[in-house]
C-alpha positions as CSV (number, residue, x, y, z in Angstrom):
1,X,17.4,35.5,139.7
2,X,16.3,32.1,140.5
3,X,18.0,28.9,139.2
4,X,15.7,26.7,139.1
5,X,12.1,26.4,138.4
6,X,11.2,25.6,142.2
7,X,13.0,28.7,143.1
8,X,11.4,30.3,140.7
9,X,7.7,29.4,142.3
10,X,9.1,30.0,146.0
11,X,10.4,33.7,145.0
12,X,6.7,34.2,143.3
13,X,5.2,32.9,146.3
14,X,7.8,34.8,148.7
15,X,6.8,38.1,146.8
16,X,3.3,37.8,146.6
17,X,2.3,39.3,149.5
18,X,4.8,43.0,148.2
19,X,2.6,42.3,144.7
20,X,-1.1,41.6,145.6
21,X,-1.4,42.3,149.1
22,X,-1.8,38.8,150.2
23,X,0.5,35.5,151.0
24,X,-0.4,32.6,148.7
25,X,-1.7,31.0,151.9
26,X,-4.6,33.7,152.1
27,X,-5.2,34.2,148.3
28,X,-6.2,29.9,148.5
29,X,-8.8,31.0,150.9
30,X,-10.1,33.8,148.6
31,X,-10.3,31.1,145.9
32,X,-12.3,28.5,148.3
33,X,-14.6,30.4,149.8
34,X,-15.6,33.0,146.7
35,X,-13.7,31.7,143.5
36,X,-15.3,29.0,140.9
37,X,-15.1,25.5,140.5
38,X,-12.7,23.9,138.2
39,X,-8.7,24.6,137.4
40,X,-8.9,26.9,134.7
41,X,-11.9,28.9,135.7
42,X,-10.0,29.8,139.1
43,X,-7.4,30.8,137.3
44,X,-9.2,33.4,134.7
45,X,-11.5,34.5,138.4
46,X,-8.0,35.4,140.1
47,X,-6.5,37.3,137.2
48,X,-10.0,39.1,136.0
49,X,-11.1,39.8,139.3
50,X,-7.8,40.1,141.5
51,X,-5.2,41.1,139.0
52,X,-3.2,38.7,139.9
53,X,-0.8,37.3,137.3
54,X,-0.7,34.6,135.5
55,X,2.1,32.7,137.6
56,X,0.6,33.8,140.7
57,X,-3.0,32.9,139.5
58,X,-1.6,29.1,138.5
59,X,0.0,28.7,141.9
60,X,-2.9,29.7,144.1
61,X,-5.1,27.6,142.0
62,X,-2.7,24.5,142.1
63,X,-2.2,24.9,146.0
64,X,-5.7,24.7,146.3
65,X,-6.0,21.6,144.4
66,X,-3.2,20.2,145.9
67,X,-3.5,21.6,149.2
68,X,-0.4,23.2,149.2
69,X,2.5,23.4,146.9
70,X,2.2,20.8,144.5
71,X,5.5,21.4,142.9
72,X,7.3,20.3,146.5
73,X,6.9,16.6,145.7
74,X,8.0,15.7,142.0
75,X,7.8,12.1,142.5
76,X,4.4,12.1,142.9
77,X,3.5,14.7,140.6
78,X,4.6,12.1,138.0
79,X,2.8,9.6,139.5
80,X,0.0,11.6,139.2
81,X,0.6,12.7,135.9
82,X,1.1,9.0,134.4
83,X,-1.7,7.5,136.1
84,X,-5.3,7.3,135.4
85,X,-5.7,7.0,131.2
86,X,-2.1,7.8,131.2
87,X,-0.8,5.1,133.1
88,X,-0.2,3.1,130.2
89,X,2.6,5.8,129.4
90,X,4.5,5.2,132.3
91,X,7.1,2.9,131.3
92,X,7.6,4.8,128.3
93,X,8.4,7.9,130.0
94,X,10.2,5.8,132.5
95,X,13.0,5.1,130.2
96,X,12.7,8.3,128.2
97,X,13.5,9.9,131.3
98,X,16.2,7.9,131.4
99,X,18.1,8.4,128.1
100,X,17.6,12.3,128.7
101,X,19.0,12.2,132.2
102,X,21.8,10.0,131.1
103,X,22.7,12.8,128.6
104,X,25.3,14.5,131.4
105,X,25.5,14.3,135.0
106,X,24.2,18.4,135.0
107,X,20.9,17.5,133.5
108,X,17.8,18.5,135.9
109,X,14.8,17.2,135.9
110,X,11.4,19.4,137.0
111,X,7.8,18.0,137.4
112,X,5.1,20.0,137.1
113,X,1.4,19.6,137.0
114,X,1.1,19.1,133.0
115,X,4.9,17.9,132.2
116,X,8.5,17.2,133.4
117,X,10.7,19.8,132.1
118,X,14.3,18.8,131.7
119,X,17.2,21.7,131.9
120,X,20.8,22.2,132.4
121,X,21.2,26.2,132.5
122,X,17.9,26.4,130.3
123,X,15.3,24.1,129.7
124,X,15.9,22.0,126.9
125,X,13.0,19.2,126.8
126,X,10.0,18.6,128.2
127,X,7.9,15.4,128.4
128,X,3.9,15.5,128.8
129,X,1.4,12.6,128.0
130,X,-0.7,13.0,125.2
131,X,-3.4,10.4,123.3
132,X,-1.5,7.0,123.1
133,X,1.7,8.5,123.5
134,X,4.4,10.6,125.1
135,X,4.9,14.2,123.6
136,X,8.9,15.6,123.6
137,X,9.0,19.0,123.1
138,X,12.6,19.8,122.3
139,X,14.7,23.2,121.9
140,X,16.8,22.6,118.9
141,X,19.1,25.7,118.2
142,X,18.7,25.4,114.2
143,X,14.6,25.9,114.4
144,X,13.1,29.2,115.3
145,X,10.9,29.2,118.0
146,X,7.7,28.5,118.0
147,X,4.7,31.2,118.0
148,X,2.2,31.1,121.1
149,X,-0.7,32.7,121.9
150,X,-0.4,31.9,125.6
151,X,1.3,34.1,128.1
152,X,5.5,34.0,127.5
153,X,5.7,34.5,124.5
154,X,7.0,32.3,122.0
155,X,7.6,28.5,123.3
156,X,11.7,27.5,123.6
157,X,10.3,24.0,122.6
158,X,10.8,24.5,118.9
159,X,10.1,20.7,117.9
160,X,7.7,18.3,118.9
161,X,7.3,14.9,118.8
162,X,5.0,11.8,120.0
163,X,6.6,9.0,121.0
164,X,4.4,5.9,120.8
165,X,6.8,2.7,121.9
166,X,10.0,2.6,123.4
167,X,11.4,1.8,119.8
168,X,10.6,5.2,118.9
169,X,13.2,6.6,121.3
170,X,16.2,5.6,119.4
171,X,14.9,7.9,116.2
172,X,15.2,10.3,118.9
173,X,18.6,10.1,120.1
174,X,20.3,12.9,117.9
175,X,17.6,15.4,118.8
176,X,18.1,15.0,122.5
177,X,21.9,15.4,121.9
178,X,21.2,18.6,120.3
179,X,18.7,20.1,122.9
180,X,20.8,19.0,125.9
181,X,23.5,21.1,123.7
182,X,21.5,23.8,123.6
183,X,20.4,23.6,127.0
């Protein structure tokens, strides 16, 4: 089983071709040439019309966008992710980053397209801009998890939190203990 989440995307990719018939690399030209404009549109057009999954649907769309696997690069898929109308976030997330990573010397971080996901064994936190501030979604083990209509099931991140101003971070501090615990 794969460790970590970029194993986890190169065993999806490494089995796509068993599952759907195609490599990654030639479902990407399936979505240029024939699939819609627009992230979320290629995605539903892969699964409705392809049967692709969900995972695999959200990788060959990202490729495409990215020309190639966006998940290879994390430093600049934060960039990315804290620029634009975000970038104001940046130095908040900057030294949240830091105060989760300085939890222990096993934590891992993850970028991603939407967040940074933060694990030891498990994820345990993930970080994700949001209107004027930062969003922590933490996996506390005294809260149930929380229900999702999106594809997983329910979502390990069982509290959330917006974090407006470095300030804010120190309220924090008990709750990340407990996650990074729990991860």
């Amino acid at each position: 089983m794969p460790g970590s989440p970029n194993e986890m995307i190169d065993a999806v990719v490494k089995n796509m071709p068993a599952k759907t018939g195609k490599t990654a690399e030639q479902w990407v030209e399936v979505l240029r040439k024939d699939g819609p404009e627009g992230y979320k549109a290629q995605v539903d057009w892969l699964k409705k019309e392809h049967g692709l999954g969900h995972v695999q649907a959200s990788l060959v769309a990202q490729f495409l966008k990215q020309g190639g696997n966006a998940y290879a690069d994390g430093g600049k898929l934060i960039d990315d992710l804290f620029s634009g109308k975000h970038a104001a976030l940046r130095p908040l997330y900057d030294r949240l980053a830091e105060e989760i990573v300085g939890l222990g010397g096993d934590v891992k971080v993850q970028p991603a397209v939407t967040m940074v996901v933060f694990y030891r064994k498990r994820k345990f936190a993930q970080v994700r801009p949001a209107k004027g501030a930062v969003e922590v979604g933490l996996a506390l083990p005294d809260k149930a998890a929380q229900k999702s209509d999106k594809p997983g099931g329910p979502d390990r991140m069982n509290v959330k939190r917006a974090i407006a101003s470095v300030g804010e971070i120190d309220s924090l501090r008990e709750e990340l203990k407990k996650a990074y615990a729990n991860g």
